[in-house]
N, C-alpha and C positions, 0 to 999 in steps of 0.2 A: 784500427785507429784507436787510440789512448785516450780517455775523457778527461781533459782536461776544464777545473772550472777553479774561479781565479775568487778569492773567499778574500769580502771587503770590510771587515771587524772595526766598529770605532772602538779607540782604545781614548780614555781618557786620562791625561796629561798633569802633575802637578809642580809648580815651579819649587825651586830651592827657596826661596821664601816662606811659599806656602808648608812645606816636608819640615823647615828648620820648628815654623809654628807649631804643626803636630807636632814634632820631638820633643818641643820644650812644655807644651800644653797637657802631653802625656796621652794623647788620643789612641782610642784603640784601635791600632793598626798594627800588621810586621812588616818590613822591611826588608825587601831581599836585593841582596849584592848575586848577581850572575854573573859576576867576572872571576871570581877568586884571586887566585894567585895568576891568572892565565895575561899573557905580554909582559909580563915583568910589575904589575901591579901589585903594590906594597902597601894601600890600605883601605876601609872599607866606612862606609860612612856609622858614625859611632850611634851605635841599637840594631844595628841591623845583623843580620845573619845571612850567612854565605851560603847557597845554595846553587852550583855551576850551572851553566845551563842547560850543556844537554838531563840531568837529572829533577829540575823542577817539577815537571810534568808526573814523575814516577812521586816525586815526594807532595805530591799539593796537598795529603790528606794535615800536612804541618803546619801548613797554611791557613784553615779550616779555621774557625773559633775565632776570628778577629773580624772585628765590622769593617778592614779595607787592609788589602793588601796594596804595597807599593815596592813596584819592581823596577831595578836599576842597574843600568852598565856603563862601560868607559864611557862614553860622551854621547853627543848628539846625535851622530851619524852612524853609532852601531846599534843593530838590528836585533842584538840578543832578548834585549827586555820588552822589545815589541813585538818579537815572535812569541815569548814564554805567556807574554799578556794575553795575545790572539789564542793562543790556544787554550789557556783557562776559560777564558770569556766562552769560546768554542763549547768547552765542558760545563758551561755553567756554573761556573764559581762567580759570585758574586763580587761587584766591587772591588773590582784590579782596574789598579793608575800603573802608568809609567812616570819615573823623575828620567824625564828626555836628558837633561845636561849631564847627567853620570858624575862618577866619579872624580875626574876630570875638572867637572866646572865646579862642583865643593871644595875638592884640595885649593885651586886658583880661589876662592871666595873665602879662603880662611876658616872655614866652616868644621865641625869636631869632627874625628876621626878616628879610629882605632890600625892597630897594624892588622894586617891579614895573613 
């Protein structure tokens, strides 16, 4: 029989109000886009850096050297930036948020942008 055990990680949350503050306040954090180019997605919230998701995990050592990381994908209801989160948290990286609204609820909110 298979051991199955079902792993319950708080990940903690920050809204697009709060991400646009860091942006603008210049706080030290990176920002990572886990969507890339992937569904047809054409851009990425402006400072952040693209990292897809199955590869986060292999690259967290770029992650490193910021006092918060904050991980983000298409919108609320996808699971990329809260899986990538859970598994840092899992490795003991410090200080990983999810921006839950993604991409998605920044482009709808007017909010700066770059292409991807």
């Amino acid at each position: 029989m298979p051991y199955v055990r079902e792993w319950k990680i708080p990940i903690e949350a920050v809204t697009k109000e709060e991400l646009f503050e860091r942006i603008i306040k210049g706080d030290d954090f990176i920002l990572v886009d886990t969507i890339g180019k992937y569904g047809g997605n054409r851009y990425r919230i402006k400072e952040a850096i693209t990292i897809d998701y199955p590869s986060v995990i292999d690259r967290r050592n770029e992650l490193l050297g910021h006092k918060e990381i904050i991980i983000y994908c298409k919108h609320k209801d996808c699971t990329a930036s809260k899986k990538v989160a859970a598994a840092l948290i899992s490795l003991n990286v410090k200080d990983v948020k999810i921006y839950e609204g993604g991409i998605d609820e920044w482009v709808a909110s007017g909010l700066p942008v770059e292409d991807e």
